[in-house]
N, C-alpha and C positions, 0 to 999 in steps of 0.2 A: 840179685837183680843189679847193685851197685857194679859188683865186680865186673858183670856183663858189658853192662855200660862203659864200664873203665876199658874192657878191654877192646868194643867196639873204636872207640876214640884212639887211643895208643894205635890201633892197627891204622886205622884212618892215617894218623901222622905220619907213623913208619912208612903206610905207600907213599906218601907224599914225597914224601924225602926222597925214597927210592928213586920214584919218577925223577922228578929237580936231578939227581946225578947223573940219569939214564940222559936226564936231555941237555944236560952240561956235556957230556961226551959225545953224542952223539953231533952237538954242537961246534965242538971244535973239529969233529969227525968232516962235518959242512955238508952230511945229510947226504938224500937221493933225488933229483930233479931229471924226472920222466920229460921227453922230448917227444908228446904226441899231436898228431893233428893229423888225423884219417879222414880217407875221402875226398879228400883235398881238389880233385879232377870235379867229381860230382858236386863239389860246392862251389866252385868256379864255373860250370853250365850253372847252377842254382842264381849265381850273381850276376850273369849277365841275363840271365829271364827275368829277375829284377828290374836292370835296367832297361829291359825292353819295355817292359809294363807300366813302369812308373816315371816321372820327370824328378830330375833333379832340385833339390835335396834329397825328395824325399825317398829315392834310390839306396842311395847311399846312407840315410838313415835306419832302414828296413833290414840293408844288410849287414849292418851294424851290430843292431838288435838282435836279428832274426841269428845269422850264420855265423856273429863272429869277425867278419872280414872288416878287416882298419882300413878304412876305405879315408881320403881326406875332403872334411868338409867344408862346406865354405866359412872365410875366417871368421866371416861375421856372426853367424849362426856357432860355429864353437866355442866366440867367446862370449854371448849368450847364453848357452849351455854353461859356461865355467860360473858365470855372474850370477845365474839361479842356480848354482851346485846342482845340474843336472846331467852334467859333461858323463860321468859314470852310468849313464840308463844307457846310452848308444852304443855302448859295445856289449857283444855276450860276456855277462856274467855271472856273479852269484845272488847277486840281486833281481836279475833280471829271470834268473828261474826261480829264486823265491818270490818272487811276485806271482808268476803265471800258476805256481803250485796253490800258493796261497786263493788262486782265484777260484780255483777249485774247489778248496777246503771250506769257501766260504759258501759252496752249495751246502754245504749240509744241514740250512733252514730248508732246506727245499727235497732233497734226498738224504737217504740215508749217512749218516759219519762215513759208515766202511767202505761205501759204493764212491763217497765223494775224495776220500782218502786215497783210494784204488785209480781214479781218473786222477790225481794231482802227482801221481808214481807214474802214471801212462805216460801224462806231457814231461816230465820230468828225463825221461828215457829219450822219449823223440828229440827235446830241444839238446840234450847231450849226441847224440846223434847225428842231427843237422848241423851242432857248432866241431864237429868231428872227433869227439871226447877231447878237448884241449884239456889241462889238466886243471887247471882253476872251475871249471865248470863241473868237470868232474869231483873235486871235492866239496865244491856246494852239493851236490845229488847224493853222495852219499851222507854227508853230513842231515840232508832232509829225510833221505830213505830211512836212516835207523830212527831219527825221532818219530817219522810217520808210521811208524810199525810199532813202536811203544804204545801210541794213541788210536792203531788198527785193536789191542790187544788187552785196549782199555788199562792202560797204564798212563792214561795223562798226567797227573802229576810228577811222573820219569821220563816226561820226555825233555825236560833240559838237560837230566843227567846225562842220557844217551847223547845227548848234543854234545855236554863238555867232555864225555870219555870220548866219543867219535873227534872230537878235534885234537885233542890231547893223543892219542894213538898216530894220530895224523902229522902229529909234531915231529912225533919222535923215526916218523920217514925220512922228512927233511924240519928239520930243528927251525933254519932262517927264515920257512914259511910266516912264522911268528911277525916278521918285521913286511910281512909282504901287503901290501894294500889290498890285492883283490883276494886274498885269503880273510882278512879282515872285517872285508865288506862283505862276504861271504856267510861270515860263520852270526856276523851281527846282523842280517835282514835276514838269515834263517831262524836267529831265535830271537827276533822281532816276530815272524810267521806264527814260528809254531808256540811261542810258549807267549808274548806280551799282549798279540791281535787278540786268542779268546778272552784274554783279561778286558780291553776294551772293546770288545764286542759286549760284552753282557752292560757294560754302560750305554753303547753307543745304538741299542739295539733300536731306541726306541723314532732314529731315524727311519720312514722305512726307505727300502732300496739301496739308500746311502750308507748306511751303516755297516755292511759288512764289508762294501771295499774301502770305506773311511778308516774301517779298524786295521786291517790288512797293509794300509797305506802307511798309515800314520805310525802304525809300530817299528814298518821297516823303517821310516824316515827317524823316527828317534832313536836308532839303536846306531845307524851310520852318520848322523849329521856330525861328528864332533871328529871322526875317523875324515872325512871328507877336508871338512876344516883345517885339523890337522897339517893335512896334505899339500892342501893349495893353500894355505895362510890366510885365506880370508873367509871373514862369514858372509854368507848371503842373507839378510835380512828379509828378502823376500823368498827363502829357499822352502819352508814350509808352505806358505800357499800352494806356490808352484808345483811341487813336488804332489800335492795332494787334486792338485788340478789335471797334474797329466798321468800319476802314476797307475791310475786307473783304467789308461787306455793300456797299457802294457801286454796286458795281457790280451785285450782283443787283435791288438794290432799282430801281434805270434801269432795266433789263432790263426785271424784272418791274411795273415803274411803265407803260413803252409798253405791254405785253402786256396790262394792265389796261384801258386806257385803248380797246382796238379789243374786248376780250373782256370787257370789263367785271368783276361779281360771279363769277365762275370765279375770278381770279385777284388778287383783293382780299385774300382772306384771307390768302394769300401773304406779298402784299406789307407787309398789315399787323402781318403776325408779326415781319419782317426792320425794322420800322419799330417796332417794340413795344421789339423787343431791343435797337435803336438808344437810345432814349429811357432804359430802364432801367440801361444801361453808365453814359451820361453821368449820370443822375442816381445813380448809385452811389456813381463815383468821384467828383463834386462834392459830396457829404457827407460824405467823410472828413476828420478835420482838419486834413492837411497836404494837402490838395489845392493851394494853389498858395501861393505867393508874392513879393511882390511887391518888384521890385529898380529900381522909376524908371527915369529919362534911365541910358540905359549910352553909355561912349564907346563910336567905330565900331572900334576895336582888338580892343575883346571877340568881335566877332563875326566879324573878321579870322581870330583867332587860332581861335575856334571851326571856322571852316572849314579852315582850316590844318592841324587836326588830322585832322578826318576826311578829308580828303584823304591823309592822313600812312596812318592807318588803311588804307584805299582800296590805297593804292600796294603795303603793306606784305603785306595781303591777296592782291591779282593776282602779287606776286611767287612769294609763296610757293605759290601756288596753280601759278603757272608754272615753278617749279622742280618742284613734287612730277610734274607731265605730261613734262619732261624727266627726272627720274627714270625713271619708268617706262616713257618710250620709249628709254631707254638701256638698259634690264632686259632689254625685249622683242628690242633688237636685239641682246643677247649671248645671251639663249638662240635665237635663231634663227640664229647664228654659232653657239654649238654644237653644235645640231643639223644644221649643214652639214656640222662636223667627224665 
C-alpha cells in the first residue's frame, strides 16, 4: 500500500514537471491565438434593435453585456463602473457567462441538479453564440462545460480538477493566455460558480430567495476581486456591496435582453428597468467618498496571501459544516437505536 502511494506521488510530480517544460516551450513558441468573431452582420442588426428599443445608456450597456459589442460609454458612467470595480460586467465575458450559468445551477432547490445543469449548458451555448464564439468567451464555456458534466455525472467533488486540467490543456494552446486578464477572470468566476458558491450555499441557505444568488454572487466576486485590483491599482472599497447588489440582475438582464430582442417593445421595459437599477447602484456607490482607493504596483505575495486566506475561510467552513451533518447523523442513528430498544 506504501509503495502504491509512493508511486502515485512520484507520478504526480513527474507530470508536473513534464507539463512546466511543455509550457516553457510552448511559451517561447508564443503559442496559437484564434482570430474569431462570427456572425458579425447578424449581431450588428442585433445592436441596432438594441438601440431602437432602448435609450441611451442603457443601449449601449445591453450590448455590452448581451453581444460583446465595445460600444463607448458615457465618461461618467465608466468611470463609475471603474470606481465600484464593476467596469468588467459590461462587456461579454467569462464572468458574465459564469453568472448567467451559475443562475441556473442555482434552480436546482427548485428542479432537479441534472435538468438545472442541462439548462445552464443550454444558456451557455446561446450566450457563446450571440457574443459570436469570440475566443475568451469561448474558453469560459468550455472551461464550465467539463466541470458541469463532472457534477451531471455526480462527480462533484472533481469538479475543480476538470477546471484546473481544462485550463492547464488550455495553456499549453497559447502559454500567454496565463498573463491575459479576461482568461483570468474567467477561469476565477468559473470556479467561484462551480466549486466555492455550493460551499456558501449550504451556509447561506438559511436566507430564503436570497441565498442562492448571494452565494453564486459573492463567490464570483471573491475569486476576481484581487485579479481586478491588480489590474486597475485601486481597491474599491465599496466594490463588494456593489457587486452583490447588481450582480444579480445579470442574469435577468441576458435573459430578458434575448426575449427583447425576438419580442421586441413587450419586453423593453423590463429590461430597461433591470438596466436602470443597474446604472443607479453604480452611480450611487461611486459618489460616496470613500468609494475606492488607490494602492499602486502590489507585490504578488499580497495576493498569494489574499487567497490563502479565503481558502483558509473555505476549508474552515466545509469542515464545520461537515461536522455539524455528522452530528446529526449520529443523533438520528441513536434515536433510531432507541427506538429498536
Amino acid at each position: 500500500m506504501r509503495k502504491l502511494v509512493y508511486w502515485n506521488k512520484t507520478s504526480l510530480v513527474l507530470a508536473a514537471v513534464l507539463y512546466l517544460l511543455i509550457f516553457l516551450v510552448r511559451y517561447e513558441q508564443g503559442g496559437w491565438e484564434p482570430d474569431l468573431d462570427l456572425f458579425l452582420d447578424v449581431r450588428t442588426r442585433l445592436d441596432q434593435r438594441i438601440s431602437q428599443l432602448l435609450p441611451s445608456p442603457q443601449a449601449e450597456l445591453l450590448s455590452g453585456i448581451l453581444l460583446g459589442n465595445k460600444k463607448d460609454l458615457p465618461p461618467a458612467l465608466k468611470l463609475a463602473l471603474r470606481d465600484t470595480s464593476t467596469l468588467h460586467i459590461v462587456v461579454a465575458s467569462g464572468q458574465n457567462l459564469s453568472m448567467v450559468a451559475g443562475f441556473f445551477l442555482s434552480l436546482a432547490g427548485l428542479i432537479k441538479r441534472r435538468h438545472a445543469i442541462i439548462l445552464s449548458l443550454i444558456a451557455v451555448t446561446a450566450y457563446v453564440l450571440l457574443t459570436g464564439g469570440q475566443v475568451p468567451i469561448l474558453r469560459a464555456a468550455i472551461m464550465f462545460t467539463l466541470a458541469s458534466f463532472a457534477q451531471i455525472y455526480g462527480r462533484q467533488n472533481t469538479g475543480w480538477w476538470v477546471l484546473m486540467i481544462t485550463a492547464a490543456l488550455m495553456l499549453l494552446i497559447n502559454p500567454k493566455w496565463i498573463l491575459d486578464l479576461s482568461f483570468q477572470l474567467s477561469f476565477l468566476a468559473t470556479f467561484g460558480v462551480v466549486v466555492v458558491s455550493p460551499l456558501l450555499l449550504k451556509f447561506l441557505r438559511k436566507f430564503p430567495l436570497l441565498g442562492q444568488d448571494l452565494a453564486v454572487t459573492l463567490a464570483a466576486q471573491l475569486m476576481v476581486a484581487p485579479v481586478i485590483a491588480a489590474n486597475f491599482h485601486q481597491i474599491s472599497l465599496v466594490s463588494l456591496l456593489a457587486n452583490t447588489l447588481i450582480l444579480w440582475t445579470i442574469p435577468f438582464i441576458m435573459i430578458l435582453g434575448v426575449l427583447m430582442l425576438f419580442l421586441g417593445a413587450l419586453v423593453s421595459l423590463a429590461v430597461s428597468v433591470f438596466l436602470t437599477y443597474f446604472i443607479y447602484i453604480v452611480g450611487f456607490f461611486a459618489s460616496l467618498p470613500f468609494a475606492w482607493e488607490y494602492i499602486g504596483e502590489q507585490v504578488w505575495v499580497v495576493w498569494v496571501g489574499y487567497y490563502l486566506v479565503v481558502v483558509g475561510i473555505l476549508m474552515a467552513i466545509n469542515l464545520s459544516l461537515r461536522d455539524h451533518e455528522v452530528a446529526k447523523q449520529s443523533i438520528a442513528e441513536d434515536c433510531h437505536a432507541n427506538r429498536s430498544q
